[in-house]
C-alpha positions, 0 to 999 in steps of 0.5 A: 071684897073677896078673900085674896088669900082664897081667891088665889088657891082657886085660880091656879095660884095666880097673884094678880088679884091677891096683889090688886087687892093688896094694892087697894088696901095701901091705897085706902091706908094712905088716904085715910092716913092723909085724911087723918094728919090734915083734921090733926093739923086743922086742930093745931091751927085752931089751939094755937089761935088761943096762944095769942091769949098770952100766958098760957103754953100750947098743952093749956091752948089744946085744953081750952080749945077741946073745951071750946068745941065740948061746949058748942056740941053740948050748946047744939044739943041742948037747942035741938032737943027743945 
């Protein structure tokens, strides 16, 4: 992308790019933004799947739940490398 800022001083001051281009950005943001907070929500869900174990609080369901996934990760590693 072209520099807005530079754009703008060579175009007789015309804002149109320097706002199309900012209006990109947001948009971008915001998609990331909405990407962002539904993986969070995913991960939520699937911690507090381990809060029916009973007798453990949802820092400790997070907890076992990271681990979980570590180890699946570490398991596909170890497969692929042999």
């Amino acid at each position: 992308m072209r520099n807005p800022f530079s754009t703008r001083e060579a175009d007789d001051n015309d804002m149109g790019y320097f706002v199309a281009y900012n209006l990109r950005v947001l948009d971008l943001s915001f998609k990331q933004l909405q990407s962002y907070l539904l993986k969070k929500q995913k991960e939520k869900r699937a911690a507090n799947a381990f809060l029916s174990l009973g007798g453990i609080n949802e820092r400790q369901a997070e907890l076992i739940h990271y681990l979980s996934i570590t180890r699946k990760r570490s398991l596909r590693s170890e497969i692929c490398s042999k």
